[in-house]
C-alpha positions as CSV (number, residue, x, y, z in Angstrom):
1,X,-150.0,-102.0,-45.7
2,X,-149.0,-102.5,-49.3
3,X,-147.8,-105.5,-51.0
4,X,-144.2,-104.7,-50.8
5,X,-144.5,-104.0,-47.4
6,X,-145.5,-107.0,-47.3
7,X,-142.8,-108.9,-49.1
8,X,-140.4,-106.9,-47.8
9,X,-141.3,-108.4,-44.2
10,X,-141.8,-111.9,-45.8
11,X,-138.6,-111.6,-47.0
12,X,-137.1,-110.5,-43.6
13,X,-139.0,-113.5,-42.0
14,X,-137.7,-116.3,-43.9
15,X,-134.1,-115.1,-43.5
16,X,-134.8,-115.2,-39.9
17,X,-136.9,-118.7,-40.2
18,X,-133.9,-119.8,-41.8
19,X,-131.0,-118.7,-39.5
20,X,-133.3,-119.9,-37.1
21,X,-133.4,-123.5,-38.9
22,X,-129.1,-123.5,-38.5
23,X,-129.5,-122.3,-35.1
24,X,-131.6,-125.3,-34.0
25,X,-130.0,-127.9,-35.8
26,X,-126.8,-126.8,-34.2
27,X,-128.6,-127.2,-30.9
28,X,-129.7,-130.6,-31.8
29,X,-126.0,-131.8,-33.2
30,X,-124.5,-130.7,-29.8
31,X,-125.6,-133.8,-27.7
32,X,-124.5,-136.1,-30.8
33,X,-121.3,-134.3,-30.6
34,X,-120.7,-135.0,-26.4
35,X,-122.4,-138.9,-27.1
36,X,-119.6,-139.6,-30.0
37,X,-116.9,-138.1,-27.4
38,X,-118.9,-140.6,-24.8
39,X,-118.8,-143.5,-26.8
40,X,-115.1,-143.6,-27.7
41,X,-114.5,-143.0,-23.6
42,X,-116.0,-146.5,-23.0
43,X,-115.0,-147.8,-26.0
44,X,-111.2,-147.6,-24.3
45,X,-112.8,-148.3,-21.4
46,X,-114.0,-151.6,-22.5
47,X,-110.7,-152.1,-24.2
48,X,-108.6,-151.5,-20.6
49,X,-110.6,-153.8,-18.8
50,X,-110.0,-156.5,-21.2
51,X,-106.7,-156.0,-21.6
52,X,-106.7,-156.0,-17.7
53,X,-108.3,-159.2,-17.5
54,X,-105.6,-161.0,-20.3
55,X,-102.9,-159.4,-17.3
56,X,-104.0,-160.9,-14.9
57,X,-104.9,-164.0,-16.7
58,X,-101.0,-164.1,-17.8
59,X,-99.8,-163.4,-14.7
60,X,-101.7,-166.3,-13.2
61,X,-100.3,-168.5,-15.6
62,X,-96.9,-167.3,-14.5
63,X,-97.4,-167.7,-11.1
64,X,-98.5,-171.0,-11.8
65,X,-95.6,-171.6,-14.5
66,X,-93.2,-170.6,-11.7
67,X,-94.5,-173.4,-9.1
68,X,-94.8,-175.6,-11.8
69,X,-90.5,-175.0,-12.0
70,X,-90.1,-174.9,-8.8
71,X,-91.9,-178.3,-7.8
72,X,-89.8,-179.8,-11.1
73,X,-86.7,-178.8,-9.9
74,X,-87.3,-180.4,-6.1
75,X,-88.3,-183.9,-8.4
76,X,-84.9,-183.2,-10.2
77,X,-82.9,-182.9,-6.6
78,X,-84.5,-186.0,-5.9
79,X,-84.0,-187.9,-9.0
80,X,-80.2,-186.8,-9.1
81,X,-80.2,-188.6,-5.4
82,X,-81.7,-191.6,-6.8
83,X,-79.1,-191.8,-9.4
84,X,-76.6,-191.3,-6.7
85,X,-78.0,-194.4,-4.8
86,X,-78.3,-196.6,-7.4
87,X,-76.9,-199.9,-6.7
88,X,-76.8,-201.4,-10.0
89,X,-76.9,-200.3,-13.8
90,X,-80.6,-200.7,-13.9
91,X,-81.6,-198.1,-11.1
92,X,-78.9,-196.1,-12.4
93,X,-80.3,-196.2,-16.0
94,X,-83.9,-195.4,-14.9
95,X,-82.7,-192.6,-12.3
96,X,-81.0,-191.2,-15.6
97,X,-84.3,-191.7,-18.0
98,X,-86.0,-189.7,-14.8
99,X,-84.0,-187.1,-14.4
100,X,-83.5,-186.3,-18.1
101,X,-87.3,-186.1,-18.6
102,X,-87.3,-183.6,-15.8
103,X,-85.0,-181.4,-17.2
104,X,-87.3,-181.4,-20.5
105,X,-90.3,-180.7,-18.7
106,X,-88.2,-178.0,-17.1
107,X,-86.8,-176.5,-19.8
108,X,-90.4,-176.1,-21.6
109,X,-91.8,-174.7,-18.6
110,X,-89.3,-171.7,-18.7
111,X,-89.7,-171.4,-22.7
112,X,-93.5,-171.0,-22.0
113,X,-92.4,-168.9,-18.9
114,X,-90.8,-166.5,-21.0
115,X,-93.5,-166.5,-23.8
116,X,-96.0,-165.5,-20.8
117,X,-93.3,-163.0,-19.5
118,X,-92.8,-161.6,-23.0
119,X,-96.6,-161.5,-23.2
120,X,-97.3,-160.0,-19.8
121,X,-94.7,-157.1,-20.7
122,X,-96.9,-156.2,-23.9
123,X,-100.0,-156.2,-22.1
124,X,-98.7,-153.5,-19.6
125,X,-97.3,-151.3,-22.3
126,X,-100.5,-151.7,-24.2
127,X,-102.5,-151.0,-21.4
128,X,-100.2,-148.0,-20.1
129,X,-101.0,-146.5,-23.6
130,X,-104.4,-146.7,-23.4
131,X,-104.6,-145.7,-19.6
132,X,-102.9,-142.7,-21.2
133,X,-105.3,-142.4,-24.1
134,X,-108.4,-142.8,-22.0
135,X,-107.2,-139.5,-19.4
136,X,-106.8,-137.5,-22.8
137,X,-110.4,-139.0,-24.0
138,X,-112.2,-138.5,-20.5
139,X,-110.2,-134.5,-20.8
140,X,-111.6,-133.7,-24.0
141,X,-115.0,-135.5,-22.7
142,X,-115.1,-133.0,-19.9
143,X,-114.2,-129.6,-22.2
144,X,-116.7,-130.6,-24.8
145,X,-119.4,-131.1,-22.5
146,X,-118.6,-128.1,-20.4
147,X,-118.1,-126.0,-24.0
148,X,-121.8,-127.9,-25.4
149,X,-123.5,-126.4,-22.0
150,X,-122.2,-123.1,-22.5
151,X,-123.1,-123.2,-26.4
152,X,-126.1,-124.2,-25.5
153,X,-127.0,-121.8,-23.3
154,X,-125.8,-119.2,-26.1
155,X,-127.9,-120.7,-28.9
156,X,-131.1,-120.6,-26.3
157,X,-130.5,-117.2,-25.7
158,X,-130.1,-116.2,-29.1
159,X,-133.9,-118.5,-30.1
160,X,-135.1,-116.5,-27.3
161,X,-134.1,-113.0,-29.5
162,X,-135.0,-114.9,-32.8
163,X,-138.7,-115.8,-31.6
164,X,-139.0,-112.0,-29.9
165,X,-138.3,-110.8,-33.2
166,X,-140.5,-113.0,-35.2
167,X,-143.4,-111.7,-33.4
168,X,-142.2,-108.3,-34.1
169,X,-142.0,-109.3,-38.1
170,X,-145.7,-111.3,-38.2
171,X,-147.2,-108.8,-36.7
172,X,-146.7,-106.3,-39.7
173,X,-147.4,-109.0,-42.4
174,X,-150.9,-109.4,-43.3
175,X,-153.2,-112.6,-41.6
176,X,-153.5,-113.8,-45.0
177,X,-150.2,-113.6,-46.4
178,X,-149.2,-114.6,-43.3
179,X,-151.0,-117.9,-43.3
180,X,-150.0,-118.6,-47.1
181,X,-146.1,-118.3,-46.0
182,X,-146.6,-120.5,-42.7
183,X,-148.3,-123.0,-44.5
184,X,-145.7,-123.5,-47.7
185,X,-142.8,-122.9,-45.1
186,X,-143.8,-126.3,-43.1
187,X,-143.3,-128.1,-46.4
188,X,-140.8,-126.8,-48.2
189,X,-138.8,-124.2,-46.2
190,X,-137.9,-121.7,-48.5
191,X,-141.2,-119.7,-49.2
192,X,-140.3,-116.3,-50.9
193,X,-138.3,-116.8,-53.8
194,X,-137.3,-113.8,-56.4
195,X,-137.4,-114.4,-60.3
196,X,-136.5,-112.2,-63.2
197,X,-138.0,-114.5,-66.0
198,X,-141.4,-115.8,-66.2
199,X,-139.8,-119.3,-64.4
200,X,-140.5,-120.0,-60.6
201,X,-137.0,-120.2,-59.5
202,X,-138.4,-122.2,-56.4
203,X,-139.5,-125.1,-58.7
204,X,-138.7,-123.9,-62.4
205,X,-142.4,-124.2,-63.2
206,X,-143.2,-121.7,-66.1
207,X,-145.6,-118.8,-65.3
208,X,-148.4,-117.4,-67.4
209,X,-147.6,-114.0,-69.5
210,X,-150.3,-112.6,-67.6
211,X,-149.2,-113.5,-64.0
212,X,-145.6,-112.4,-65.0
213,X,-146.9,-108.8,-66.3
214,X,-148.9,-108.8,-62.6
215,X,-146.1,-109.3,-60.3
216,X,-143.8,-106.8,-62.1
217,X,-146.2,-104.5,-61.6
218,X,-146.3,-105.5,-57.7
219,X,-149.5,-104.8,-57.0
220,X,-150.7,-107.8,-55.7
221,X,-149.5,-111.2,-54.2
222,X,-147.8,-113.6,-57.1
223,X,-147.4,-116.6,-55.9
224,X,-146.6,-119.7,-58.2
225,X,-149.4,-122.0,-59.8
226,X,-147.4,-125.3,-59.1
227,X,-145.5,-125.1,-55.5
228,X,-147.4,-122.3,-54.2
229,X,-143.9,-120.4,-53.4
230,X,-144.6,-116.4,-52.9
231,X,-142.6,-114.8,-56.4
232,X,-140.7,-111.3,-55.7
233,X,-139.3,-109.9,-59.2
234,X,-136.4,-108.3,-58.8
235,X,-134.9,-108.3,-63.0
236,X,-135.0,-105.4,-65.6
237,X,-139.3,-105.0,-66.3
238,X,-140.0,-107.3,-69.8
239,X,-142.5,-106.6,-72.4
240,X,-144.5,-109.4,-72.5
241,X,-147.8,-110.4,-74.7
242,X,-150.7,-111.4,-72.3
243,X,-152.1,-113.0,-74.7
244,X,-149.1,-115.6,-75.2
245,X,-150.2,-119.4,-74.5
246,X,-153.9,-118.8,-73.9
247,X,-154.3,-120.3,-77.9
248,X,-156.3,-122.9,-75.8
């Protein structure tokens, strides 16, 4: 096997290492995707039941408002007979003091009554809203989680093909080359890189005249003296001095 046989099939397998990367991090953002949809479900959820429980507290309140009336106005019938039995100014004067103080406490019972009734109608429109929001929410839970199953199953079929034809690739690259590009692709991903200036454009680390002459020959492996990245030229050929910057 030659050299660029060799790159040509390293080349091949970080494109497919690559698409491979996408394919799995797509795989991993599906679940994030259905919990976000999740999360806002019970976030409404949370939100009806509370607006629930301020319902019912109001209408409590109501119900107890409206007794509250009710046992006022059976005081006023009986204050109003009181003033109709007085017998002198006095009972008459304190029948009157009665009844009028019933009629206030009356008359902020219903304002509060209404406040609660204003109050109560809110609530139900509110939480008609959000009963409404929360059916659309629990829809669009239910499609994306049916869609994320089916994409997942997709994506797992498709790492199945990617893996098959990894084999395929590593099998004509050699054990040592091999190694070299496993070993730089766990740390920095992107392991075959192609250049057409003595410059690493993996890392822009500046290559020896020498080393430059050597891989435009492609004869051998290049690979670059600071990141270790594998170098593929792929400019016009240069004339360079091999003797440049070895004055040391």
């Amino acid at each position: 096997m030659t050299v660029q046989q060799d790159l040509a099939n390293l080349q091949k397998l970080q494109e497919l290492d690559l698409k491979t990367i996408d394919i799995r991090n797509e795989l991993d953002d599906i679940p994030a995707q259905i919990e976000e949809v999740q999360q806002n479900v019970e976030t409404i959820r949370v939100l009806l039941q509370k607006e629930q429980k301020r319902l019912e507290e109001a209408e409590s309140w109501k119900s107890d408002k409206e007794s509250e009336i009710t046992l006022q106005n059976e005081l006023l019938s009986k204050s109003k007979g009181k003033l109709q039995a007085a017998r002198n100014e006095k009972e008459n004067k304190a029948a009157q003091r009665e009844i009028d103080t019933i009629k206030k406490n009356i008359s902020d019972q219903e304002k509060e009554l209404m406040e609660l009734m204003e109050a109560i109608e809110q609530y139900r429109i509110a939480i008609d809203e959000h009963k409404k929001e929360f059916a659309e929410l629990e829809d669009h839970l239910k499609a994306t989680e049916e869609e994320g199953k089916a994409r997942m199953a997709e994506i797992k079929a498709m790492l199945s093909q990617t893996d098959d034809g990894r084999k395929e690739l590593t099998s004509q690259i050699t054990p040592q080359t091999l190694r070299l590009y496993e070993r730089v692709h766990r740390k920095l991903g992107n392991v075959v890189v192609e250049v057409t200036e003595p410059i690493c454009s993996g890392c822009n680390f500046g290559m020896l005249p020498q080393k430059f002459i050597e891989l435009q020959r492609g004869e051998s492996l290049i690979t670059c003296q600071n990141c270790l990245r594998i170098l593929v030229f792929t400019g016009e050929p240069v004339v360079l001095d091999p003797l440049a910057g070895d004055d040391e």
